[in-house]
VEXDRENRO-936571 format. One record per residue (C-alpha): residue number from 1; residue in three letters; x, y, z. Coordinates in pm, 1 decimal, always signed. Each point is the difference from the previous one (the first is absolute). Example, Ala and Ser with C-alpha at 12.3 -4.5 7.8 and 13.67 -1.06 7.14 Angstrom:
REM residues 2
<atom 1 Ala <+1230.0 -450.0 +780.0>>
<atom 2 Ser <+137.0 +344.0 -66.0>>
//
This chain:
REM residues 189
<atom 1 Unk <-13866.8 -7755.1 -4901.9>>
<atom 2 Unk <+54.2 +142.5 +377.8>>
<atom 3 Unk <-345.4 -48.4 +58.8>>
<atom 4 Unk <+63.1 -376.7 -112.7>>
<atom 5 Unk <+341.6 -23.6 +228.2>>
<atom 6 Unk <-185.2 +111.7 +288.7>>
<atom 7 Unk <-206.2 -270.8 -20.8>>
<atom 8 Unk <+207.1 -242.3 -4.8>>
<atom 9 Unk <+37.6 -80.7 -421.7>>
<atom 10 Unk <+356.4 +64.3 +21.0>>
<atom 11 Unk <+95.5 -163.6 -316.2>>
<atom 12 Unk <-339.2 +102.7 -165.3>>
<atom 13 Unk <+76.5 +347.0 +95.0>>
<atom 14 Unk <+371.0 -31.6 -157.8>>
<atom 15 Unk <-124.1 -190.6 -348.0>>
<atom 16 Unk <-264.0 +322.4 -76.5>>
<atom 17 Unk <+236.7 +285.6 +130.1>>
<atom 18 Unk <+251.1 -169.9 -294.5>>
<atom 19 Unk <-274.5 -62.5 -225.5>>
<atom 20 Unk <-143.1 +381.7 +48.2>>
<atom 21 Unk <+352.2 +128.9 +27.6>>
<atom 22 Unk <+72.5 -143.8 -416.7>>
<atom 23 Unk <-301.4 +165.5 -106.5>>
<atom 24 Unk <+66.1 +332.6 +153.6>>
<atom 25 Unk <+364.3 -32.0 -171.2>>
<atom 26 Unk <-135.6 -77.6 -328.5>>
<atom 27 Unk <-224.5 +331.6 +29.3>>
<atom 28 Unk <+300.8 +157.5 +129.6>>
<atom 29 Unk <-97.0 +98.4 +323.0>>
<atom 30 Unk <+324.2 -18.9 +168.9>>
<atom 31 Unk <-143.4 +113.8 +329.3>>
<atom 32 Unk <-274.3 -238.8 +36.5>>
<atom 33 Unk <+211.8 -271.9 -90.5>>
<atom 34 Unk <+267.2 +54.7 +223.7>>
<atom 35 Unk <-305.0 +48.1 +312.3>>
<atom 36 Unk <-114.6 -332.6 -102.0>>
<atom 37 Unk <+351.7 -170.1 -15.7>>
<atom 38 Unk <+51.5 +159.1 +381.9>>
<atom 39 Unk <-347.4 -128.0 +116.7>>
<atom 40 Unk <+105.1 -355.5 -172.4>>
<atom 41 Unk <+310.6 +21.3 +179.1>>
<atom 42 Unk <-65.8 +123.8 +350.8>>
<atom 43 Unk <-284.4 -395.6 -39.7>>
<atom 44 Unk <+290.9 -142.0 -126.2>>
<atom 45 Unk <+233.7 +20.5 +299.3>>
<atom 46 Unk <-258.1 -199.0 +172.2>>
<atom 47 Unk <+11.3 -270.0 -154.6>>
<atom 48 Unk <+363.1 -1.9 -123.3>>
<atom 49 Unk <+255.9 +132.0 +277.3>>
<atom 50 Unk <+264.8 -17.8 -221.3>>
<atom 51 Unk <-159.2 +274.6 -197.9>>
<atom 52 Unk <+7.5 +279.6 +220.1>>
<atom 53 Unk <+290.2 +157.9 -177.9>>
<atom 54 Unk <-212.1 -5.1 -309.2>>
<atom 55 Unk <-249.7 +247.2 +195.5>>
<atom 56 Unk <+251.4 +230.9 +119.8>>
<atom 57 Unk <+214.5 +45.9 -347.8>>
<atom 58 Unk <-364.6 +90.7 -150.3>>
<atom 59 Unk <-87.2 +269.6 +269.9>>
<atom 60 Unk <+344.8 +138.1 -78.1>>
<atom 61 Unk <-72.8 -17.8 -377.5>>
<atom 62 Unk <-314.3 +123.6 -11.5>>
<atom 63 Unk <+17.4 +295.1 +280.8>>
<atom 64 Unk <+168.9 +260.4 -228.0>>
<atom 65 Unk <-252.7 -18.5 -277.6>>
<atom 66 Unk <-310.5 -42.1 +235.8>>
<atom 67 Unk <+78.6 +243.7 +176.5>>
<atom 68 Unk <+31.8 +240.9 -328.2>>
<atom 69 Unk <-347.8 -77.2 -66.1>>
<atom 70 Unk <-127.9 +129.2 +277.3>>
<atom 71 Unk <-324.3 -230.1 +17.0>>
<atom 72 Unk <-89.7 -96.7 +364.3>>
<atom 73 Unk <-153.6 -313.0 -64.7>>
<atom 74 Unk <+357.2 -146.3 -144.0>>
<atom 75 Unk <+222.2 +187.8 +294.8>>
<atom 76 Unk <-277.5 -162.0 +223.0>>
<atom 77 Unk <+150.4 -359.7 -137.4>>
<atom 78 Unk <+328.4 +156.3 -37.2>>
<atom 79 Unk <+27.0 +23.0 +384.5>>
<atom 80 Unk <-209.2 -268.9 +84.3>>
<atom 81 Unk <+214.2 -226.0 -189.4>>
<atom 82 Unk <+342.7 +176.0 +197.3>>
<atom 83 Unk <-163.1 -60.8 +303.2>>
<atom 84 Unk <+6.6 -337.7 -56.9>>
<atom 85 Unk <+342.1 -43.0 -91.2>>
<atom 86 Unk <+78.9 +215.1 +305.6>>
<atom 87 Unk <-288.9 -233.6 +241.9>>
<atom 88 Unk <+213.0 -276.3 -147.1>>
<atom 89 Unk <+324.5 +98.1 +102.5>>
<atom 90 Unk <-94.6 +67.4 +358.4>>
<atom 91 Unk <+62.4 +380.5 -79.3>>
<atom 92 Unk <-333.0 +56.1 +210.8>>
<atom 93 Unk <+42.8 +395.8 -2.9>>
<atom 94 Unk <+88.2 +67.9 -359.6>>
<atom 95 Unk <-295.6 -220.3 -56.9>>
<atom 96 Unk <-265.4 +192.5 +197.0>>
<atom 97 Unk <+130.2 +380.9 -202.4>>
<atom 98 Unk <-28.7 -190.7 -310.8>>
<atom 99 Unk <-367.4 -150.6 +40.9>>
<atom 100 Unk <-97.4 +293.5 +202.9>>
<atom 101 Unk <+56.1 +179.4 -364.0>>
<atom 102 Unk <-155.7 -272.2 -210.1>>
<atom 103 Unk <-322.8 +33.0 +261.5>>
<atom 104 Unk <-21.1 +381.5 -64.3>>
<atom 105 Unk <+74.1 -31.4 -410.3>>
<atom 106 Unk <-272.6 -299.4 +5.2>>
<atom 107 Unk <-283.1 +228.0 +206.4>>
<atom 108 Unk <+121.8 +301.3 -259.4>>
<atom 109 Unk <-63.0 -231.9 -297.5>>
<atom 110 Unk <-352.8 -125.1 +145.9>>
<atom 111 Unk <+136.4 -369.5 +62.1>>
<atom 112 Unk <-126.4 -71.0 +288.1>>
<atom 113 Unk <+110.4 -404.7 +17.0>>
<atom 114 Unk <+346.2 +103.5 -100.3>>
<atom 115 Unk <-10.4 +256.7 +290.3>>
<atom 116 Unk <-88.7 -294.0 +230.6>>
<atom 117 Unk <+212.9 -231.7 -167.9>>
<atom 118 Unk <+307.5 +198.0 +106.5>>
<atom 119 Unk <-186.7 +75.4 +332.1>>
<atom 120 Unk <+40.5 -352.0 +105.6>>
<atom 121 Unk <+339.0 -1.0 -35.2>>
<atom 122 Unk <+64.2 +315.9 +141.4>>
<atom 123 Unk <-159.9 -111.9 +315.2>>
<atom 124 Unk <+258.3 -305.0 +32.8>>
<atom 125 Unk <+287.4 +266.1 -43.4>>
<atom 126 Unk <-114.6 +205.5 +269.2>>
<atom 127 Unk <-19.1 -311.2 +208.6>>
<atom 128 Unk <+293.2 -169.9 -103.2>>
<atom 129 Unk <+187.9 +334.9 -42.5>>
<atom 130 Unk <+167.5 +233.6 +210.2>>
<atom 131 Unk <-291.2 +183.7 +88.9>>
<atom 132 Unk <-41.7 +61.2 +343.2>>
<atom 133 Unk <-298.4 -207.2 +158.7>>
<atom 134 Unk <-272.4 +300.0 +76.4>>
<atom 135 Unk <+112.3 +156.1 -315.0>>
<atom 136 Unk <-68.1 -290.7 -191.5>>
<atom 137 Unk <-322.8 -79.6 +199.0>>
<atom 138 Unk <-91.0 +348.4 -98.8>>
<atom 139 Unk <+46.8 -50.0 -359.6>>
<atom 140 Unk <-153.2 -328.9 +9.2>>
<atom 141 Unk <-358.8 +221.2 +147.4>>
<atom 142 Unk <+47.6 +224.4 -277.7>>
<atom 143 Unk <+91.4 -210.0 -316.8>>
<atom 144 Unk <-302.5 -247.3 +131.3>>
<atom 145 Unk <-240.0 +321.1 -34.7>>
<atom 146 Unk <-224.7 -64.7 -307.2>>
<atom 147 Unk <+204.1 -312.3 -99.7>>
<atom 148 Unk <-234.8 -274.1 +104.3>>
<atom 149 Unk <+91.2 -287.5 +176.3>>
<atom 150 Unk <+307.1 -166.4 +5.8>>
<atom 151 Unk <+46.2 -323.8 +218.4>>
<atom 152 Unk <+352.6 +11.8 +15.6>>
<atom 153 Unk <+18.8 +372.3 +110.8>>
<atom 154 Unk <-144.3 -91.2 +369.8>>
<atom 155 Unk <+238.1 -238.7 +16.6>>
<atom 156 Unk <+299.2 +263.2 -49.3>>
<atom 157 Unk <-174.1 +204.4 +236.2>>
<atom 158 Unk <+32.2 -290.9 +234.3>>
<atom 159 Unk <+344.8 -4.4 -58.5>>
<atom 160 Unk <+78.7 +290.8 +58.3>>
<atom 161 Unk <-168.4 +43.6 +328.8>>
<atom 162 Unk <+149.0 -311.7 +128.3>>
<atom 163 Unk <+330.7 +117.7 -86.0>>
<atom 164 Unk <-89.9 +299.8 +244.5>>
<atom 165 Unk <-102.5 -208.6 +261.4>>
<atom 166 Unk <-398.0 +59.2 -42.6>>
<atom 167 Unk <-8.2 -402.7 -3.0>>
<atom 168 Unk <-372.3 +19.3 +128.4>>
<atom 169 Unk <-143.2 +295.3 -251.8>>
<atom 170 Unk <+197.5 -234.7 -278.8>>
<atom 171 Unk <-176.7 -336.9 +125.5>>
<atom 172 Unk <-275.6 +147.4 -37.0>>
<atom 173 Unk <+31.9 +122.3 -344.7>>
<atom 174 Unk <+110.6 -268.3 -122.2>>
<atom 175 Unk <-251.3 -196.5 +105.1>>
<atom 176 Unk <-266.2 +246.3 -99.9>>
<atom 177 Unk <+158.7 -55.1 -339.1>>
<atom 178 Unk <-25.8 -359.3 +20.9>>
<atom 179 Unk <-377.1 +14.4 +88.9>>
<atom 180 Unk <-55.6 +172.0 -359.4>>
<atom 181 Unk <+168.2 -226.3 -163.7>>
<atom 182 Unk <-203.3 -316.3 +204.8>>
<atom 183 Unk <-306.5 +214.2 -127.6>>
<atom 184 Unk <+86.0 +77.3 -376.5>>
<atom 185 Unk <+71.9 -378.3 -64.1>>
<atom 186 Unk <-313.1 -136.3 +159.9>>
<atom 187 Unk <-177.4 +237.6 -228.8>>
<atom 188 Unk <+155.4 -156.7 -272.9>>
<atom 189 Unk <-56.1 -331.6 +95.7>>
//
């Protein structure tokens, strides 16, 4: 199901975390099911505002007893699915701790497009956060190592070193950025 939000099957990705979520219940797998209600919920606040609460009274329910189990896959979604409430709020910094540990439970638990997942967000914390501009340019080099591309991460980077006055080395990446795009959709056509 997050592999399904990510791209873009918001509602598809909500109907099968529900659908997987009853199954695991009815096999009485507590933990999986309340993973799978977090993943349907942090898909569900994206396509129904009005159910962010929703997200954040299910982090708070499930935290004690995932966090008992100790399994670092369902911490990963755990914090992933905090960060979001937190990204939501505007609470930029609480955000970035709390998918900074999702990242590191997800790479313990060998899951590596959760570790992204929450490395995406991350990366708007630190930009949107009150991290200070070469610290978050810093983090933004390091997080990128190993993670593949990411379109939008140039164009943080771009942010960033506009906001510092580096208008011409952010022109430039941003255009640079722009150019791969250009290319990857005349591939595709």
């Amino acid at each position: 199901p997050i592999c399904l939000g990510m791209s873009g099957w918001l509602s598809e990705a909500v109907a099968r975390s529900e659908t997987a979520a009853d199954a695991l219940a009815a096999r009485g797998d507590r933990i999986g099911r309340l993973q799978l209600q977090l993943v349907g919920a942090i898909w569900r606040t994206n396509v129904d505002p009005t159910s962010e609460n929703v997200l954040g009274d299910l982090v708070a329910e499930a935290r004690p007893e995932i966090e008992r189990s100790g399994d670092d896959g369902s911490l990963a979604t755990l914090e992933l699915a905090a960060g979001y409430v937190e990204h939501y709020a505007c609470r930029f910094e609480v955000a970035l701790e709390l998918l900074t540990r999702s990242t590191a439970y997800a790479t313990n638990a060998g899951m590596r497009w959760l570790a992204r997942t929450a490395q995406g967000l991350m990366r708007a914390a630190l930009v949107l956060g009150p991290t200070p501009i070469d610290e978050a340019l810093l983090r933004l080099e390091t997080t990128d190592a190993g993670s593949g591309y990411h379109p939008l991460v140039d164009v943080w980077r771009a942010d960033l070193l506009a906001s510092s006055g580096q208008f011409e080395k952010a022109r430039s990446l941003l255009w640079a950025d722009v150019e791969i795009g250009r290319a990857s959709c005349r591939e595709r056509v």
